[in-house]
C-alpha positions in Angstrom: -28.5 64.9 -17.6 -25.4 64.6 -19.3 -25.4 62.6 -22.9 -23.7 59.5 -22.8 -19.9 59.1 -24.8 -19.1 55.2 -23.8 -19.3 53.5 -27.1 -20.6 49.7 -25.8 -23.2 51.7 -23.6 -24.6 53.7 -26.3 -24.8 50.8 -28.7 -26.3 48.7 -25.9 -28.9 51.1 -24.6 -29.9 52.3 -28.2 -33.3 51.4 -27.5 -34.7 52.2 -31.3 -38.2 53.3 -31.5 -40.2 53.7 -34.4 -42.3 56.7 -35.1 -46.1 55.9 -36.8 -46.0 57.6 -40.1 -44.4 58.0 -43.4 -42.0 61.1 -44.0 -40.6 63.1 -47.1 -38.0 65.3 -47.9 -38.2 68.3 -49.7 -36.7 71.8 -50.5 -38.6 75.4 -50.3 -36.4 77.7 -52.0 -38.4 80.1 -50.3 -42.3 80.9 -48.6 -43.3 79.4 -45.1 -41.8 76.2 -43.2 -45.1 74.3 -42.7 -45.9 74.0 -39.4 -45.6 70.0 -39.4 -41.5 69.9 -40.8 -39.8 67.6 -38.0 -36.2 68.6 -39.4 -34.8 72.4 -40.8 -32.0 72.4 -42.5 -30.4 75.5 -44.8 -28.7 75.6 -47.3 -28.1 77.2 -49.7 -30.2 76.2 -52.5 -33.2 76.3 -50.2 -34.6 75.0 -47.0 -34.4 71.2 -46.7 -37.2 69.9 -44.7 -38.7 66.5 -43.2 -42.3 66.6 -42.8 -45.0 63.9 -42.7 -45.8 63.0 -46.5 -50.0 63.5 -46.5 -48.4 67.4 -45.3 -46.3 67.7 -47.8 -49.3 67.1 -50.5 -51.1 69.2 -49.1 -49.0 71.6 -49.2 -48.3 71.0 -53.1 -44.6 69.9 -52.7 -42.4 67.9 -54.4 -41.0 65.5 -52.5 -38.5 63.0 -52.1 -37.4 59.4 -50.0 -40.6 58.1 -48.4 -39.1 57.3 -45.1 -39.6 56.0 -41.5 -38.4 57.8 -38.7 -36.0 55.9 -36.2 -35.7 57.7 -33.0 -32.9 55.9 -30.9 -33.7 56.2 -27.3 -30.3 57.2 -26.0 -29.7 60.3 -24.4 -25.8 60.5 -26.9 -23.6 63.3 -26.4 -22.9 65.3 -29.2 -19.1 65.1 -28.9 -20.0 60.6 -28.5 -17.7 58.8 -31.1 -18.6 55.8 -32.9 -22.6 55.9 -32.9 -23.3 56.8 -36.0 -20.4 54.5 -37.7 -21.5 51.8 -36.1 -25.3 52.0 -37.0 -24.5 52.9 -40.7 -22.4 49.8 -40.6 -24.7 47.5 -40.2 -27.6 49.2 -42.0 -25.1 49.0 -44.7 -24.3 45.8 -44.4 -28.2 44.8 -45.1 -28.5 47.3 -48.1 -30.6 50.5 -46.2 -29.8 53.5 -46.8 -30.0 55.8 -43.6 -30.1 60.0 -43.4 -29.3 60.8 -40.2 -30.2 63.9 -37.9 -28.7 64.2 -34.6 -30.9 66.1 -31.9 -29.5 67.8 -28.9 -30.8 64.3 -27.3 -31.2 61.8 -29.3 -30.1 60.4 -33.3 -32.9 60.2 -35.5 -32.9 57.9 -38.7 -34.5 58.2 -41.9 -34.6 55.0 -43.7 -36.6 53.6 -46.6 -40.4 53.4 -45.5 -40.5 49.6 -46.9 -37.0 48.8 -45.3 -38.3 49.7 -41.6 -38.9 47.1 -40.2 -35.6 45.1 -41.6 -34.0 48.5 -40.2 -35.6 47.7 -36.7 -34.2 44.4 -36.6 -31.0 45.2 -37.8 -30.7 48.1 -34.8 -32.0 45.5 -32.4 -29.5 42.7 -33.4 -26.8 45.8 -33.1 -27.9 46.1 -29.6 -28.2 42.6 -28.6 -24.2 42.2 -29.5 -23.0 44.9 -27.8 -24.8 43.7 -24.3 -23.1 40.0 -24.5 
């Protein structure tokens, strides 16, 4: 299926879900990717990974942003315009600071651990004025 481009439809539809579980960032400038990192990135200072916090001390990293992970339901097409703008807006707007990693799917949303649930109404609110 086709990821959706219509601005008002993926606003509307955003359906954001939150995932159980605090997450951390942090960079292995080299050794394994534990098995648990949710999110890869290179670069090059090292490999920048999101894995579930109790994983990360385990694994005797230091870490960074203890965050909640938004998943918004969606199916967006990469090439969609205006999804991102608009949810960084309004998380904005309410102080949260949002990294975001876009799936082949679905946009996923790091945000502070403590501001999740402000986050969560913020998104809902989002989507509730974009469906009147």
């Amino acid at each position: 299926m086709p990821g959706e481009t219509d601005l008002q439809k993926l606003i509307s539809s955003m359906s954001p879900r939150l995932n159980p579980g605090v997450y951390v960032w942090a960079s292995l400038p080299n050794g394994p990717v534990p098995d648990s990192a949710i999110v890869t990135v290179a670069e090059e200072e090292g490999l920048t990974v999101v894995l579930p916090a109790a994983d990360a001390f385990i694994a005797g990293l230091d870490d960074e942003f203890p965050s909640a992970w938004i998943t918004l339901e969606v199916n967006s097409a990469l090439e969609a315009v205006g999804l991102t703008a608009a949810f960084a807006s309004v998380l904005g707007d309410v102080g949260i600071p949002c990294n975001v990693v876009a799936g082949f799917h679905h946009d996923h949303l790091f945000v502070p651990y403590e501001s999740r649930h402000d986050a969560m109404e913020a998104l809902a609110a989002l989507a509730e004025g974009a469906q009147e």
